[in-house]
N, C-alpha and C positions, 0 to 999 in steps of 0.2 A: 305221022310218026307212030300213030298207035299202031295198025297193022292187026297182025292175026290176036283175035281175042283169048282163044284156048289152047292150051301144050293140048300133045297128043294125048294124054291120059285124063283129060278133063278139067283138068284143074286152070282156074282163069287163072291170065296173063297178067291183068290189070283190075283195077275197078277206082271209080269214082264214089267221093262224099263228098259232096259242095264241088269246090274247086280245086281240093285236096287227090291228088293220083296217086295210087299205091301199085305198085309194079310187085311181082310174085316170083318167087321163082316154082320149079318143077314139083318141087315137094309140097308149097302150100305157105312157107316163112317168106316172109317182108323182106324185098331185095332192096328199094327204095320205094320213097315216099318226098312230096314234096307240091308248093301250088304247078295249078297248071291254066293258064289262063291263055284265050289268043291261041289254043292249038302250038302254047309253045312253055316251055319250065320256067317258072320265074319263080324271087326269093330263094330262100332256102333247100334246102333236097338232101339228107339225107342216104348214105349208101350201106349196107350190110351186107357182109357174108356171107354163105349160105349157112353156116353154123350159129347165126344171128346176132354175130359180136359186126358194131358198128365198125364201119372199113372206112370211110370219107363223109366231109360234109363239105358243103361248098355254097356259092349261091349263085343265080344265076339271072340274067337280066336280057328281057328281048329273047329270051330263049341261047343265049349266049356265055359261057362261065364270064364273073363276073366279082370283083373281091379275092375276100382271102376261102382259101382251099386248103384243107387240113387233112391231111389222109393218115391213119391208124394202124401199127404194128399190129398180130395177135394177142400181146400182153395189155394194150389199151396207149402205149408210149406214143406218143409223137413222131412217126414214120417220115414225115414231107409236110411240109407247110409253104404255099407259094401265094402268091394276090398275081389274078389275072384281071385283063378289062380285054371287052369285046373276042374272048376265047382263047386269048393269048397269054402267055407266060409273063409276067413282068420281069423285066432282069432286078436283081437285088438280091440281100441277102434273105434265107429261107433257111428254117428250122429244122434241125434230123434228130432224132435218136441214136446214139451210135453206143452199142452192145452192154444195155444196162447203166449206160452214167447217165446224169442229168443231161438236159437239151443244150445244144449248145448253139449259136449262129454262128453259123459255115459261111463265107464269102464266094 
């Protein structure tokens, strides 16, 4: 999964601390982060922007999505909220932001 280590302009891909992986993007800011145990993502993870405002969090199990999955408008609102198991959508209701009001559950 890891693959090529360096973009073309040097800057690492990736890098480990403990069991902790932090993914890069091109410029050098924190794309994700999250455990990585087993050559596979488990727990928690983490996703960013490249402007470094938080985009999704999620968690993940066996290397698999796993729970609930929160994904982030630009303003920081509640974009999508869904719970998956073994990488799959779960049907149910799931949370949106829709144009400035409070969150509401959509069916």
């Amino acid at each position: 999964m890891l693959g090529k280590e360096k973009y073309s302009n040097g800057q690492k891909i990736y890098a480990f601390e403990g069991n902790i992986l932090t993914y890069y993007f091109k410029d050098g800011t924190t794309k994700s982060f999250g455990r990585y145990e087993d050559d596979q993502m488990e727990g928690e993870w983490r996703f960013f922007r490249e402007t470094g405002e938080l985009w999704q969090v999620g968690t993940f199990c066996g290397g698999k999505k796993n729970g609930s999955w929160t994904r982030y408008d630009r303003s920081q609102g509640i974009e999508y909220k869904a719970d998956f198991k073994d990488d799959k959508e779960q049907k149910g209701a799931f949370r949106a932001r829709k144009r400035g009001r409070p969150d509401e559950e959509l069916l």
